[in-house]
NUSE-901026 format. One record per residue (C-alpha): residue in three letters; residue number from 0; chain; y, z, x. Coordinates in pm, whole numbers, plus 32768, in hexadecimal, padded with zeros to 4 digits. Layout:
ALA:NUM:A:Y:Z:X
...
//
This chain:
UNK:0:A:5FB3:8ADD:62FD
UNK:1:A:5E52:8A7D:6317
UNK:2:A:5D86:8A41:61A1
UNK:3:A:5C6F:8AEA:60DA
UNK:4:A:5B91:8A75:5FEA
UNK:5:A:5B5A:8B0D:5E5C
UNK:6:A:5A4D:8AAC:5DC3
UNK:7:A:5AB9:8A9D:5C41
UNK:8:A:596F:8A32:5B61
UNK:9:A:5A5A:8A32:5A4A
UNK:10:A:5B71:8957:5AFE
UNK:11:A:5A29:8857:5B30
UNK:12:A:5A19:888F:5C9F
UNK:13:A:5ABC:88E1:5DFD
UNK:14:A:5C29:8923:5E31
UNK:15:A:5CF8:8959:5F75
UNK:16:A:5DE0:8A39:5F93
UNK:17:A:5ECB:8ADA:60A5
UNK:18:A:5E48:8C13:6131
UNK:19:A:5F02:8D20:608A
UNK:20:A:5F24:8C62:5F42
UNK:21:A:5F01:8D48:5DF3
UNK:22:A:5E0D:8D04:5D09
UNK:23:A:5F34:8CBD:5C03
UNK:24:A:5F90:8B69:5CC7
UNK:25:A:5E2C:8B08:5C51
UNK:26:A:5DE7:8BB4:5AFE
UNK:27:A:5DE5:8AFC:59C4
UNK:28:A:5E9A:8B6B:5899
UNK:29:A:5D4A:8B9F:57CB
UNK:30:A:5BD1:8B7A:57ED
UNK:31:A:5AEB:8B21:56D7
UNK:32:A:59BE:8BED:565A
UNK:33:A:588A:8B0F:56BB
UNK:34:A:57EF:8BB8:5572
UNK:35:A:58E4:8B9E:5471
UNK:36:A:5A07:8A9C:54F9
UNK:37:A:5AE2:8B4F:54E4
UNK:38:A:5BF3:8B6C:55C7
UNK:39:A:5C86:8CBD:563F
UNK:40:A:5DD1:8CE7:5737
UNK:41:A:5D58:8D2E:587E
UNK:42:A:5D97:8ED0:58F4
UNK:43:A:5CEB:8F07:5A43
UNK:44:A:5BCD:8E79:5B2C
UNK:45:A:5A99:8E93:5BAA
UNK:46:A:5A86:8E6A:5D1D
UNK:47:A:592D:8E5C:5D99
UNK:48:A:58D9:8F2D:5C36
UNK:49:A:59F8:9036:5CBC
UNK:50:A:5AE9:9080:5BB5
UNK:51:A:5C5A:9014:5C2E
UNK:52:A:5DB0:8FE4:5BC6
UNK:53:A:5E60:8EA2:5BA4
UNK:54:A:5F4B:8EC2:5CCB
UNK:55:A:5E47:8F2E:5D9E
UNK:56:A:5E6F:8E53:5EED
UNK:57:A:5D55:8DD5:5F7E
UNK:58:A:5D23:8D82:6116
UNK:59:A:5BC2:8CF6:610B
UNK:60:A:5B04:8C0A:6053
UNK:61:A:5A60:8CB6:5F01
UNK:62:A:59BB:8C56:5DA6
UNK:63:A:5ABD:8C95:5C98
UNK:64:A:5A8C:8CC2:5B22
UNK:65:A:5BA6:8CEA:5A3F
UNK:66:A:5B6F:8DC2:5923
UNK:67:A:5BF4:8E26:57F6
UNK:68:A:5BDA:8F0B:56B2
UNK:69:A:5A89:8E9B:5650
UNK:70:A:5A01:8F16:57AF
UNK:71:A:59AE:906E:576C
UNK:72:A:5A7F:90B1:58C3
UNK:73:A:5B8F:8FDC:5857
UNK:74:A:5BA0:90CC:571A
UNK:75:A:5B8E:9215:57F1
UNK:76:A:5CC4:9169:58AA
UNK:77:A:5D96:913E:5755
UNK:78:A:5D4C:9299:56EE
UNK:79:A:5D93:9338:5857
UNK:80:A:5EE8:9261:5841
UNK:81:A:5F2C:92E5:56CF
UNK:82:A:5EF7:9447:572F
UNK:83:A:602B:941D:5858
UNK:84:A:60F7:9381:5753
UNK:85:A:60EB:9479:565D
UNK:86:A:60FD:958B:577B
UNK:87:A:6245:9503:5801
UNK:88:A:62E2:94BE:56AB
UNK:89:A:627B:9649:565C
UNK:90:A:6309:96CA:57A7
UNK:91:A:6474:95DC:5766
UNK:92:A:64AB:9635:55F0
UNK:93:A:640C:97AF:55E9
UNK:94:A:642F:9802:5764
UNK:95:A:63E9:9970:56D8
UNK:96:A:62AE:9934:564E
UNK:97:A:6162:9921:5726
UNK:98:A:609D:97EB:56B9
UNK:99:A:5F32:9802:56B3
UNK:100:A:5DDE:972C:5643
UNK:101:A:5CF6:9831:55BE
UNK:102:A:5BBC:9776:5577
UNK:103:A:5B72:9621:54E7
UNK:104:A:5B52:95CB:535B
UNK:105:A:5AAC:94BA:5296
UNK:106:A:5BE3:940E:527F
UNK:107:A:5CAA:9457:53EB
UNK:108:A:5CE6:957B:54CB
UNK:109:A:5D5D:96B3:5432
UNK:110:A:5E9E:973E:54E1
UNK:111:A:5F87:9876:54BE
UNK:112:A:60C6:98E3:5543
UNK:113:A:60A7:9A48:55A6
UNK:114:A:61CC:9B19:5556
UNK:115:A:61E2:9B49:53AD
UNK:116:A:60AE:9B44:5320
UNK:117:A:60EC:9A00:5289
UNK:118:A:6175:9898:52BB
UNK:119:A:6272:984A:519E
UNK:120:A:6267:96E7:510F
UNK:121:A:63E0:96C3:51A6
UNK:122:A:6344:96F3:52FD
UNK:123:A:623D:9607:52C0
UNK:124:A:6331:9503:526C
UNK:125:A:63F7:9546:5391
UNK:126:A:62EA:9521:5465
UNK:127:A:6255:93E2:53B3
UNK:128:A:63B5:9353:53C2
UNK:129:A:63C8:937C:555E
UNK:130:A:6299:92E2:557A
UNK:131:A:62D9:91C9:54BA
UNK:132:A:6422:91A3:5597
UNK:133:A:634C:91AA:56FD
UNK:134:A:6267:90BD:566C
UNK:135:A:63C5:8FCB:562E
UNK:136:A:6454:9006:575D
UNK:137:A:62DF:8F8F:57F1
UNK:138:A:6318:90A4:594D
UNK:139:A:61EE:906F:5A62
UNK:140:A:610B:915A:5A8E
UNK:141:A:6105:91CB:5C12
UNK:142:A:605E:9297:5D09
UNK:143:A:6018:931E:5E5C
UNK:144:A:5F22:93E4:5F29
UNK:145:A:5FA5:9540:5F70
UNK:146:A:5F2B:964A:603F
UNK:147:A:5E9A:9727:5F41
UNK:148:A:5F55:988D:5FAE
UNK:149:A:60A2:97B8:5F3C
UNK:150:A:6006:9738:5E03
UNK:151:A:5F92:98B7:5DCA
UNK:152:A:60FD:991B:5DFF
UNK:153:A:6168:980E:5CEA
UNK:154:A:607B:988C:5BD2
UNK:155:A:60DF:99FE:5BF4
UNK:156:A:6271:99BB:5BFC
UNK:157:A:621A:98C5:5AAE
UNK:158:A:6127:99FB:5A16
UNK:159:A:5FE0:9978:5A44
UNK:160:A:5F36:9A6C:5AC8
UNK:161:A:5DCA:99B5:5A5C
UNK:162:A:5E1F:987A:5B1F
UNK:163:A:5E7B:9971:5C5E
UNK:164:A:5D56:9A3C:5C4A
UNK:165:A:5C62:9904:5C1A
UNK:166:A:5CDB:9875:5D6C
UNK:167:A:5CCB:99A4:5E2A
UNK:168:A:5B5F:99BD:5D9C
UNK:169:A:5ADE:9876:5E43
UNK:170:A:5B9D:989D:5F4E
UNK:171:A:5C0D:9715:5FAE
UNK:172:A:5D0F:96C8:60A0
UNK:173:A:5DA0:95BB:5FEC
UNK:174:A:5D9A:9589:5E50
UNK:175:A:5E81:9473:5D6B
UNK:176:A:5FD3:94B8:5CF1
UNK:177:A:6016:93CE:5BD5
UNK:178:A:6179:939E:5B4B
UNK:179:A:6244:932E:59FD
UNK:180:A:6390:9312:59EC
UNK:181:A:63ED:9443:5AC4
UNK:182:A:62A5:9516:5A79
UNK:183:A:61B3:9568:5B31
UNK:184:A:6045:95BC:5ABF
UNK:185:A:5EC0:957F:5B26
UNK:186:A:5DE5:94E4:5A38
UNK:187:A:5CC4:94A2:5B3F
UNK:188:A:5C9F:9317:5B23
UNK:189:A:5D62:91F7:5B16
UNK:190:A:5E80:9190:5A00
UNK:191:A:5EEC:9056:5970
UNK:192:A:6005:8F77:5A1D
UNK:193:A:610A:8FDD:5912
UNK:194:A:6148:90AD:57CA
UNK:195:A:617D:8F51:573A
UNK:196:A:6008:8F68:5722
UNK:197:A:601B:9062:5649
UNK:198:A:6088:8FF1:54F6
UNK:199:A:5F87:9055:5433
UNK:200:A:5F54:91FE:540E
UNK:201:A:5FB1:92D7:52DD
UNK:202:A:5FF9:943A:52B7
UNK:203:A:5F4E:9511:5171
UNK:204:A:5FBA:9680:5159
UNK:205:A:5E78:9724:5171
UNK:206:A:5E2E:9894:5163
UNK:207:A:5F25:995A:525E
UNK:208:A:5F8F:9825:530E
UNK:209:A:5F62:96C0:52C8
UNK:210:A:5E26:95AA:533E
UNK:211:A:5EA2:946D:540B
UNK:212:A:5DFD:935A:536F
UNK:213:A:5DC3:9208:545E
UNK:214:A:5D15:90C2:540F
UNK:215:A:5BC7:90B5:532A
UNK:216:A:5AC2:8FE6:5410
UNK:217:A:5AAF:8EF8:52D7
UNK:218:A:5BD4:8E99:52BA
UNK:219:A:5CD0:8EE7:53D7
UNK:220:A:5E20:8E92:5324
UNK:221:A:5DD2:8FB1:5225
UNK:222:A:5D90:9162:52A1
UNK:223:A:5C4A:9206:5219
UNK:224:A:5C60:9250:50D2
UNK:225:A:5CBD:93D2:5086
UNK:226:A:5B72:949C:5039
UNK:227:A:5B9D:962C:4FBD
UNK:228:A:5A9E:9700:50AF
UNK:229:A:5B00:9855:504D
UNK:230:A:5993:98EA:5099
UNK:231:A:597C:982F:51EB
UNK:232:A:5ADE:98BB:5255
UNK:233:A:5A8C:9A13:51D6
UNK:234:A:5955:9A12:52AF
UNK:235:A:5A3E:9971:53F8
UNK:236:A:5B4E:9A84:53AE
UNK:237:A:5A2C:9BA9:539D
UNK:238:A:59A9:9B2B:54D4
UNK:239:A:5AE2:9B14:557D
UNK:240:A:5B4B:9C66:554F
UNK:241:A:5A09:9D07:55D0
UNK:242:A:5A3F:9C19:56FF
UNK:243:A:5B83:9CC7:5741
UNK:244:A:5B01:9E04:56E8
UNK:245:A:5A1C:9E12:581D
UNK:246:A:5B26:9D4C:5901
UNK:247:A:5AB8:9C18:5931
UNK:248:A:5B87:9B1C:5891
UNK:249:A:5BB9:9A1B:597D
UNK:250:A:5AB7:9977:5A89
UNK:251:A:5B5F:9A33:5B9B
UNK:252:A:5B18:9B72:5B10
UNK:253:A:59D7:9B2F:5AE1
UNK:254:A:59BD:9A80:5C6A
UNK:255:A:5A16:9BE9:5CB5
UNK:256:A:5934:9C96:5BE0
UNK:257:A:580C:9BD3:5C69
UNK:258:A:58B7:9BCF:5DFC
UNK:259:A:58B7:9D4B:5DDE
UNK:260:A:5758:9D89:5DAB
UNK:261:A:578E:9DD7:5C25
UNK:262:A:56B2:9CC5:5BB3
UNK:263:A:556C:9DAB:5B14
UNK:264:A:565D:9E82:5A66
UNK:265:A:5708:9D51:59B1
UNK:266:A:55C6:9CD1:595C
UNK:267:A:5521:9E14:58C7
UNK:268:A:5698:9E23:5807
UNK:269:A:5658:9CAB:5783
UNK:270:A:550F:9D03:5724
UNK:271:A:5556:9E5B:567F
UNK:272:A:5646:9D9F:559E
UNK:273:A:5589:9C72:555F
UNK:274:A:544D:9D7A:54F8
UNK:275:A:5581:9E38:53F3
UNK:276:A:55D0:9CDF:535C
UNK:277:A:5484:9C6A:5320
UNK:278:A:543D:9DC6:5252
UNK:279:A:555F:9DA3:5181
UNK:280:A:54DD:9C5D:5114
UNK:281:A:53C0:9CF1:50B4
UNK:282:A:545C:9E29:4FF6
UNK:283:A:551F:9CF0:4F31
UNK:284:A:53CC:9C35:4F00
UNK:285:A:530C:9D8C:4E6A
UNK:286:A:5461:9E3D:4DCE
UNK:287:A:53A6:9DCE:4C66
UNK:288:A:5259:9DFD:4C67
UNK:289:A:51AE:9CCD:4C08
UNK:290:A:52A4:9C0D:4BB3
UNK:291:A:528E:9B4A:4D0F
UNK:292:A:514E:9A60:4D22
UNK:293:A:51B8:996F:4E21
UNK:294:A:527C:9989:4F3E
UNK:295:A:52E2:9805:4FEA
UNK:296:A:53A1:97D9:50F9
UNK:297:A:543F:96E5:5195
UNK:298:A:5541:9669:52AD
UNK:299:A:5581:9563:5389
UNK:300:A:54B2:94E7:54D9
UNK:301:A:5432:962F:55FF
UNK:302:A:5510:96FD:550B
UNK:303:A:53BC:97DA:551F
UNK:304:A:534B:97BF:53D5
UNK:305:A:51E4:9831:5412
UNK:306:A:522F:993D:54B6
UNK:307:A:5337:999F:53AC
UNK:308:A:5217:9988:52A3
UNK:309:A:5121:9A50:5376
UNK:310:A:5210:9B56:5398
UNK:311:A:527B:9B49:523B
UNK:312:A:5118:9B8F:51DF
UNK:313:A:50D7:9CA5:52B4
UNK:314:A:5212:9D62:522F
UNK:315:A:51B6:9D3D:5107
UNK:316:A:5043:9D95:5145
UNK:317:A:50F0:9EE6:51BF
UNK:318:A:5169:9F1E:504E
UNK:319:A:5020:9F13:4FAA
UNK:320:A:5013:9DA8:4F8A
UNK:321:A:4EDD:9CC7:4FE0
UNK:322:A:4F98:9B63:5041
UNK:323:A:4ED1:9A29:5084
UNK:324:A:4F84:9911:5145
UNK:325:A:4F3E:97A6:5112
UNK:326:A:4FF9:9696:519D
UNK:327:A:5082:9563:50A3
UNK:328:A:501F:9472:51D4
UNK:329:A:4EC2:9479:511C
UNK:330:A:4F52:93D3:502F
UNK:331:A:4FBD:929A:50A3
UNK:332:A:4F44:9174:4FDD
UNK:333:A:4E62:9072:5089
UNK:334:A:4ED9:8F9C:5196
UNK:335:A:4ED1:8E19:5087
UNK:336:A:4FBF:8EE1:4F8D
UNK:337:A:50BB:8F80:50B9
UNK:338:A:520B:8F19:508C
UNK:339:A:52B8:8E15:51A7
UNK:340:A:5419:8E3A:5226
UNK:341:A:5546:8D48:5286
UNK:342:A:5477:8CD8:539D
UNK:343:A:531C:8CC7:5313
UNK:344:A:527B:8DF2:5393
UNK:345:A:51DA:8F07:52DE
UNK:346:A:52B7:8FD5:5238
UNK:347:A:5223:912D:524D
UNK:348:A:5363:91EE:5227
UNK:349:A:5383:9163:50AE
UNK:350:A:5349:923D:4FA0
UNK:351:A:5270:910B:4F0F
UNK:352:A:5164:913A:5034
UNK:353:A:50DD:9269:4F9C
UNK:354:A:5018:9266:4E63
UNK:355:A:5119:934E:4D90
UNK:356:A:5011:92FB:4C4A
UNK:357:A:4F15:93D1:4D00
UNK:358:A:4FC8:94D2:4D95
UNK:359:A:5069:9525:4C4F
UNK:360:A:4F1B:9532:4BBE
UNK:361:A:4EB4:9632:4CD1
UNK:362:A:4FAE:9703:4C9B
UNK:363:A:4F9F:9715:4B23
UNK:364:A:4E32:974E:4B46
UNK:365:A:4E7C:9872:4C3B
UNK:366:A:4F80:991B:4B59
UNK:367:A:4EAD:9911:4A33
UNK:368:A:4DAC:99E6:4B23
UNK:369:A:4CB7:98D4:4B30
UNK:370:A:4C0A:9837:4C7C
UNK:371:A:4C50:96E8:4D1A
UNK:372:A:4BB9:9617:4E2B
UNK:373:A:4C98:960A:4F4F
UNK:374:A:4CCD:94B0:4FE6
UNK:375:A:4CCD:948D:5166
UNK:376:A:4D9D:9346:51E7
UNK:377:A:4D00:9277:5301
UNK:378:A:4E19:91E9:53BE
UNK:379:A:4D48:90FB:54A5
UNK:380:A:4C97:9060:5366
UNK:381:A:4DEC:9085:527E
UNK:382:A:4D31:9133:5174
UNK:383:A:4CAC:927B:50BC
UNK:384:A:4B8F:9316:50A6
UNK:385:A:4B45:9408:4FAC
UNK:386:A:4A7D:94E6:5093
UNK:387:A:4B70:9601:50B8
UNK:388:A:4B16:9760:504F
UNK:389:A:4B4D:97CA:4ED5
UNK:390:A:4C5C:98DE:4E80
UNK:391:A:4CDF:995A:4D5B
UNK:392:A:4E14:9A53:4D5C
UNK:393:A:4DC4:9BBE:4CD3
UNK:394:A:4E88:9CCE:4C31
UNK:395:A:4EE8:9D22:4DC1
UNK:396:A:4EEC:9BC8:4E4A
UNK:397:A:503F:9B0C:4EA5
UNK:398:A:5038:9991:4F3A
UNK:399:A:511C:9931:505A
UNK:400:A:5144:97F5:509A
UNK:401:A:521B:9739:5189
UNK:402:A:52A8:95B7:519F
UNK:403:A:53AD:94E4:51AF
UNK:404:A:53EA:94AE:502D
UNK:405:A:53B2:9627:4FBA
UNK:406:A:5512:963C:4F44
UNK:407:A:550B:94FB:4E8B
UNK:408:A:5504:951F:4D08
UNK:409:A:5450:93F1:4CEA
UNK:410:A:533A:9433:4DAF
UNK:411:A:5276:951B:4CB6
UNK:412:A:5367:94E4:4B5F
UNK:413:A:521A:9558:4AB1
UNK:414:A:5201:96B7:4B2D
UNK:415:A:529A:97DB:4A6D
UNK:416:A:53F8:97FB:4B90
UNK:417:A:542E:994B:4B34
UNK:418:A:52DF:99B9:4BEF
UNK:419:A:5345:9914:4D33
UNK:420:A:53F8:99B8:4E41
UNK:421:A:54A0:98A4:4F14
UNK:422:A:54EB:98F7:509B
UNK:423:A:55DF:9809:518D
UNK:424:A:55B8:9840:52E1
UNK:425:A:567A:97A0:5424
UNK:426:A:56E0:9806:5563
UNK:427:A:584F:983E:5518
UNK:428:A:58E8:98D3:5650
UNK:429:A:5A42:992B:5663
UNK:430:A:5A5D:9943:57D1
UNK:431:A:5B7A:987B:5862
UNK:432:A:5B9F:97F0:599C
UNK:433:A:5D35:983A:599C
UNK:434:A:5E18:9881:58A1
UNK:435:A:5E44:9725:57FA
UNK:436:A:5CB9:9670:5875
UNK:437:A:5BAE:96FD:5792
UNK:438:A:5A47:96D8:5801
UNK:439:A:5983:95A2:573A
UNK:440:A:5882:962B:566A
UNK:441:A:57D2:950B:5689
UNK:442:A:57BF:9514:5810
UNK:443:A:5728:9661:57C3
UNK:444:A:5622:95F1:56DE
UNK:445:A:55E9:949A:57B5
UNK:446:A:55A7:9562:5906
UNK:447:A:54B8:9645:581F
UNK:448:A:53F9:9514:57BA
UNK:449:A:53E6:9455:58F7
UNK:450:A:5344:9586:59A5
UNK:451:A:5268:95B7:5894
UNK:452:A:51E5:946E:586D
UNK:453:A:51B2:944C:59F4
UNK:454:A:50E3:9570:59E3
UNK:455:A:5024:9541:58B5
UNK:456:A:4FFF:940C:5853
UNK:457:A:502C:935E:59C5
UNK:458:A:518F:9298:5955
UNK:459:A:527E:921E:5A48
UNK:460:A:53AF:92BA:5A50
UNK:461:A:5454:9156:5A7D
UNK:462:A:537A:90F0:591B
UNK:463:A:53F7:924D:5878
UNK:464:A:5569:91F7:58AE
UNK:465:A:5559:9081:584B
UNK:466:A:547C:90DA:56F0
UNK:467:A:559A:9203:56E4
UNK:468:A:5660:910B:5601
UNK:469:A:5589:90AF:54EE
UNK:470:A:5528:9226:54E8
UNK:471:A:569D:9257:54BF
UNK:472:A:56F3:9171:53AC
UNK:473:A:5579:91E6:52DB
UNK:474:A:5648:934F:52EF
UNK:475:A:578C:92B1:5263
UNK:476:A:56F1:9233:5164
UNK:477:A:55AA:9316:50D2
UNK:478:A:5614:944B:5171
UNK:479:A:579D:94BD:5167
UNK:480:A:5807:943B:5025
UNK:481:A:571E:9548:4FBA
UNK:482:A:578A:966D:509F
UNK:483:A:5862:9741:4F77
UNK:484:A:571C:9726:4E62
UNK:485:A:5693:9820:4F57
UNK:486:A:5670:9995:4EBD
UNK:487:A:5693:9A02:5034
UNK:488:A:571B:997C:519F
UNK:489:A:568A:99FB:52C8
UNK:490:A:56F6:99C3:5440
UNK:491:A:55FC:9973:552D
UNK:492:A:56B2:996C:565B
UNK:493:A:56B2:9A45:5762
UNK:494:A:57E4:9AB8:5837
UNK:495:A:56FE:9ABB:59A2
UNK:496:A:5633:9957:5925
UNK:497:A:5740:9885:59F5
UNK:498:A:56FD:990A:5B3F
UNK:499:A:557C:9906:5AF7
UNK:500:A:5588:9778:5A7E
UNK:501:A:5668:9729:5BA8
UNK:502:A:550A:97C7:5C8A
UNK:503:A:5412:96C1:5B92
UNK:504:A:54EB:95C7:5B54
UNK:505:A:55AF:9549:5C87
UNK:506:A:546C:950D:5D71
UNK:507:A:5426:9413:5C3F
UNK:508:A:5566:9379:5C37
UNK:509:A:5547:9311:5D9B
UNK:510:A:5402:9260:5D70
UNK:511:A:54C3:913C:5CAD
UNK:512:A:553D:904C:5D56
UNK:513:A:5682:8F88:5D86
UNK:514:A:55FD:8E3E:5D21
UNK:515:A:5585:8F00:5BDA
UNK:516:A:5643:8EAE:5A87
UNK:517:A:5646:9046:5A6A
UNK:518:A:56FC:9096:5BB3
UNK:519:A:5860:90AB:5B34
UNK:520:A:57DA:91C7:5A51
UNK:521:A:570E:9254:5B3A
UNK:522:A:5858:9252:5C1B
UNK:523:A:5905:9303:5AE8
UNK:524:A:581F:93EF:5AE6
UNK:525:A:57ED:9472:5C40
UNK:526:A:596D:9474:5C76
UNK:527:A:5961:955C:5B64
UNK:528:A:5855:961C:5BF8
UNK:529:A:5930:963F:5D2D
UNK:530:A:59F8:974D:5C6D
UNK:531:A:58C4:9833:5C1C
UNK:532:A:5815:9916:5D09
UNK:533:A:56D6:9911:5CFA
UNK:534:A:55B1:9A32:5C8E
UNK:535:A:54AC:9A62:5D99
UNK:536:A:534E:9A56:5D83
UNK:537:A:5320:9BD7:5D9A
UNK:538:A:5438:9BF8:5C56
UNK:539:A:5386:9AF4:5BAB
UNK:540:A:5267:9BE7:5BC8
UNK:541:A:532E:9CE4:5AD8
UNK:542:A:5347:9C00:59BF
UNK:543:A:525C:9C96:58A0
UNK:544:A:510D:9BA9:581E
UNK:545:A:51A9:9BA9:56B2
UNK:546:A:52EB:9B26:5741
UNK:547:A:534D:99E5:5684
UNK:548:A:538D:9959:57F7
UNK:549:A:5219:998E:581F
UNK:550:A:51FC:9858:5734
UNK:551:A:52C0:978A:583D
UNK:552:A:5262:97FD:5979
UNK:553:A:5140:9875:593F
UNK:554:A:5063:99D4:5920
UNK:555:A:506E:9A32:57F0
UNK:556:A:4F86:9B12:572F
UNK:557:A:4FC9:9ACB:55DE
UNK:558:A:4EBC:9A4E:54C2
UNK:559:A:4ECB:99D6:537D
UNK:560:A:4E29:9ACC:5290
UNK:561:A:4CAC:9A83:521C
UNK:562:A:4C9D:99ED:509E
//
């Protein structure tokens, strides 16, 4: 048998290999973090930046990185893994009881067992216990390429009807059947060599069901620690319930929805809702008169925040309110007194990079009735100018104000907090891709921002997705620790948004290329794209101007209101 080459950077150079060899015969048992030092046990590769399992075999000569639970794909791999584990030891010690992953949490992915309405902690422990036993018994994780009318025929005889409908959606010949110890199941990437990999998960009874904890990015022997979102999960549950309400539940449903020329009515539904929600916020926001000055709101990155707060303000406007909306970005402090982070760069996520002294001042000011100078923030000379108009707030006048740090305490500790009505909005969607693969969030909110950005501010999608990170870990840390002080939740996503991001968004992803350090996500990405159909330009067409997709793809009509 003739030989190949791998080129293995982190082996410290070439290495032949016979045609046909497996990229186990090569892989070292862990790679270390070129940050940190750490070292991490080695889960899947990179071949030529494509995402691959360990025993994938290998016939021609390819570039070869090893990766491993600090590797953001490396982490996707554990969690894929985890979810098959705890899905086979569900189906061998309650084979009556349909396992599910709802949505993700804070602190893992929420899951259920349909049948009673809920999970006892003697079930929990049963199914904790099985896993812990596949994990000892260390059983490969396998796989093969099936036609995909056989792997449609597996998914309905194991009730799961999602996973069948998906497939016949997209309509592929051939799809991955991944299997576990006798089950079968389709978690749409690769897995790690062996449940032996998977010694580190926990199980917390949470709500109806329980959340599947795996490794904190910190510290890898240890899960994430437990946080209580009851708010967040009441606004997932809401919005799961109107999904399946109006049918569409799964990705294939809504593949048909869009395939059968239903596309304009699911947006002007979408819409119609989104226009109810934004109302009852503001019947909440006016239910005492005057007791309301200030209305800040805040959520994480292309969550649609300004939009949010425009359409806050013109709800309330509709209830005899006069709002005036500022944005807290003018009140940054100069560029010589702006935090740094880890790295040395300018921390402009940090609560310290805005100059709390004088927005607390401002606000006092305002709710005493008196007038203030408004500051306007130059970002290309890193300072402010007080050359901003003058306001003051009168006996009709509410302030809405949106920013990352609106539901910190310690941002305005000054103010009277019983006149401030605090606002968290995210794109939240419940949609699921089968019955145990919920859609990222994050994806969501990362293919908002990268076609946004292009289009506004001229970014490359391939810088969008590798600044994506330190956007990331700014949320972690100034933005969901803070999610439950909010007074109200509100979901900003969209039920058609998928299929119109997958028309933006995947001419984009194709621009990077493979030599990039952001083609393995951009891979990631489009594979997940595969699964959506796509809006046309002529349904586009129907989406309203005061859309909060507007903000994104652009169109949009809405203005702040004059102060």
């Amino acid at each position: 048998m003739s030989e190949i080459e791998l080129i293995l950077p982190q082996l410290g150079g070439v290495k032949r290999v016979e045609e046909g060899s497996s990229l186990m015969s090569v892989a070292p048992k862990t790679v270390t973090d070129a940050k940190t030092g750490k070292e991490y046990p080695v889960l899947a590769a990179l071949v030529d930046h494509k995402l691959k399992p360990l025993d994938y075999v290998a016939f021609r000569s390819h570039t070869v990185e090893f990766i491993g639970y600090n590797n953001p794909e490396g982490r996707r791999t554990y969690i894929r893994s985890l979810s098959f584990l705890a899905q086979c030891a569900a189906r061998k010690v309650l084979p009556d009881r349909k396992f599910k992953i709802n949505h993700s949490l804070p602190a893992g992915l929420y899951c259920k067992l349909r049948g009673l309405p809920r999970i006892t902690d003697a079930e929990i422990k049963l199914i904790k216990e099985e896993m812990r036993r596949l994990v000892a018994e260390d059983l490969p994780f396998t796989h093969r390429s099936v036609e995909a009318s056989e792997a449609i025929e597996l998914f309905e005889r194991q009730n799961q009807p999602l996973k069948a409908d998906l497939l016949r959606s997209v309509g592929n010949y051939y799809t991955d059947v991944w299997y576990l110890d006798g089950v079968a199941d389709n978690f749409y990437g690769p897995m790690v060599p062996s449940t032996g990999c998977l010694g580190v998960f926990g199980l917390m009874p949470f709500h109806h069901g329980f959340c599947l904890q795996y490794p904190s990015d910190e510290d890898i022997t240890r899960t994430i620690s437990s946080q209580k979102q009851l708010k967040l999960t009441a606004m997932l549950k809401e919005y799961g319930y109107w999904c399946k309400s109006t049918g569409v539940v799964g990705v294939g449903a809504l593949n048909r929805n869009i395939s059968s020329g239903k596309a304009r009515e699911l947006i002007n539904l979408c819409e119609a809702r989104q226009e109810r929600a934004f109302a009852a916020l503001a019947d909440k926001i006016c239910a005492e008169p005057g007791k309301y000055k200030i209305v800040f709101l805040a959520g994480p990155s292309s969550s649609g925040k300004t939009s949010s707060s425009l359409r806050v303000a013109q709800q309330c406007k509709i209830l005899g309110l006069d709002p005036k909306v500022i944005e807290l970005d003018n009140y940054f402090v100069s560029r010589d007194r702006t935090p740094l982070d880890e790295d040395g760069n300018y921390d402009f996520e940090a609560l310290e990079a805005m100059d709390l002294d004088l927005l607390g001042e401002h606000l006092n000011a305002l709710l005493r009735g008196e007038q203030v100078q408004l500051p306007r923030y130059d970002f290309k000379q890193g300072k402010p100018f007080f050359d901003g108009p003058r306001m003051s707030l009168d006996e009709n006048d509410i302030l809405v104000m949106e920013g990352i740090h609106a539901l910190d305490p310690a941002m305005v500790p000054s103010v009277d907090q019983s006149r401030i009505y605090r606002i968290y909005a995210s794109a939240l969607t419940s949609l699921k891709l089968d019955e145990n693969c919920c859609i990222s969030t994050t994806d969501n909110r990362l293919l908002r921002r990268m076609i946004r950005d292009n289009r506004v501010r001229g970014i490359s999608p391939e810088e969008t997705i590798l600044r994506w990170p330190s956007v990331r870990r700014g949320e972690s840390k100034y933005i969901f620790p803070f999610q439950e002080n909010a007074d109200s939740q509100f979901n900003t996503a969209l039920l058609y948004e998928l299929p119109l991001l997958r028309y933006y968004a995947e001419p984009l992803l194709r621009r990077i290329h493979p030599s990039s350090p952001a083609y393995p996500e951009a891979r990631r990405l489009l594979k997940f794209l595969d699964y959506i159909v796509a809006l046309t330009p002529e349904e586009i067409a129907a989406i309203p101007p005061s859309s909060i997709m507007r903000e994104f793809i652009g169109g949009q009509i809405l203005t702040s209101p004059s102060i």
